[in-house]
Structures are given as C-alpha cells and as structure tokens.
Steps between C-alpha positions, in 0.01 A plus 500: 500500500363430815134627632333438815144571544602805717660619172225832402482534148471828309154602468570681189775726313504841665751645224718445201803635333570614180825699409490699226799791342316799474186585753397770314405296241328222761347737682316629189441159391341363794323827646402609155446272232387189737337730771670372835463698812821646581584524850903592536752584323830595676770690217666233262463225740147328446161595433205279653121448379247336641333156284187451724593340842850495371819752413719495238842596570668646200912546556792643392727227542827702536342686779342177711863360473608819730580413876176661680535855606249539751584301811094428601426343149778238464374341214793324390635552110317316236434495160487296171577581133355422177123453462268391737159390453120603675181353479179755575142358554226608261186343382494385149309816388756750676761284307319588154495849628840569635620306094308805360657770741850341453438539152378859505874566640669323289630226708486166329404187632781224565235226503110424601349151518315271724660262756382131419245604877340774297655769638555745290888722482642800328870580538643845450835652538603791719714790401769297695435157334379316758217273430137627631198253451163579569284146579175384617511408861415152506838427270622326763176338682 
C-alpha cells in the first residue's frame, strides 16, 4: 500500500456494525440491560445507539442486502453474517460493576482477564452471538 504524506488519516472510528437476527431482542439488550442511548430505529431494518462519541449500528442483515429505496440515501447494500465482535471503554471499576449487572440478568461471562499491559477485559455475548468486550482504555496504549 502506498501513502504519501498528503494521505489524512482517520482521526478516529465514527461507527461500527454489528448484525444481529432479531432487533427486538438487541434493542432490549443494548437499550435495556447495558443502558445505551438509543437514537433510531427504522422497522426491521436497524436500530442505532449511541457509545459515547461513537454509534453502534445494529443490522438486520437480510434487509442491508436490499438495493436502497430512497434515491437521496444511496447507501449501497451491505452486510455480514455470523458473529461479530465490539469492544466498549470502561474503567476497571465500571468493569467490576457492569460483571455484577450482567450477572443480575443472567448473562454469563465468556471470559475476563488482564492483557499482559494491565488492562483489564470482560467478554460477553449478545442475544445474537456476537462477541461484546468491555476493556480499559489504555489496552492498546
């Protein structure tokens, strides 16, 4: 790959994808049990919440396939399938207490463990499967 210095890189991720089967169930699981701010949700298409400066896109991967319908927003068709994977920023402490809300709702943890930095992980699943992590920030300083 070839970079010249006029080459701008990304100052940061503005959004990520996740496609899940059933939004019902994501929507709950997101909005309610890890308290995300919701901020669309169009039918049986994707719902979206907002992870500080960021948004996390939550699909129905059948529907982003579609061909878009509405000429001004020609996002073109997309998608993936089978589980993705998310990492959230929380201070060690918010990890300890997010393990004890998990736990209050009955959603077991796939892993937790510190990185050989320090930084300390916990890995969940969503209703969909897909991988969600919750990490200290400076996992990858």
């Amino acid at each position: 790959m070839k970079v010249t210095r006029n080459t701008p890189p990304p100052e940061g991720i503005l959004e990520a994808a996740l496609y899940v089967d059933d939004l019902d169930a994501a929507e709950r699981f997101y909005g309610e049990i890890l308290a995300l701010e919701q901020i669309q949700r169009v039918a049986n298409r994707h719902v979206f919440f907002r992870v500080g400066g960021s948004v996390l896109l939550l699909f129905n991967a059948d529907e982003t396939e579609k061909l878009p319908g509405n000429p001004d927003l020609p996002v073109p068709p997309h998608g993936a399938r089978g589980p993705g994977h998310v990492c959230m920023t929380l201070s060690r402490e918010q990890i300890d207490e997010m393990r004890k809300h998990l736990l209050e709702w009955n959603i077991p943890v796939d892993a937790e463990f510190d990185w050989p930095n320090g930084a300390r992980s916990l890995y969940i699943r969503d209703p969909a499967g897909n991988s969600v992590e919750f990490a200290e920030g400076h996992l990858w300083t």
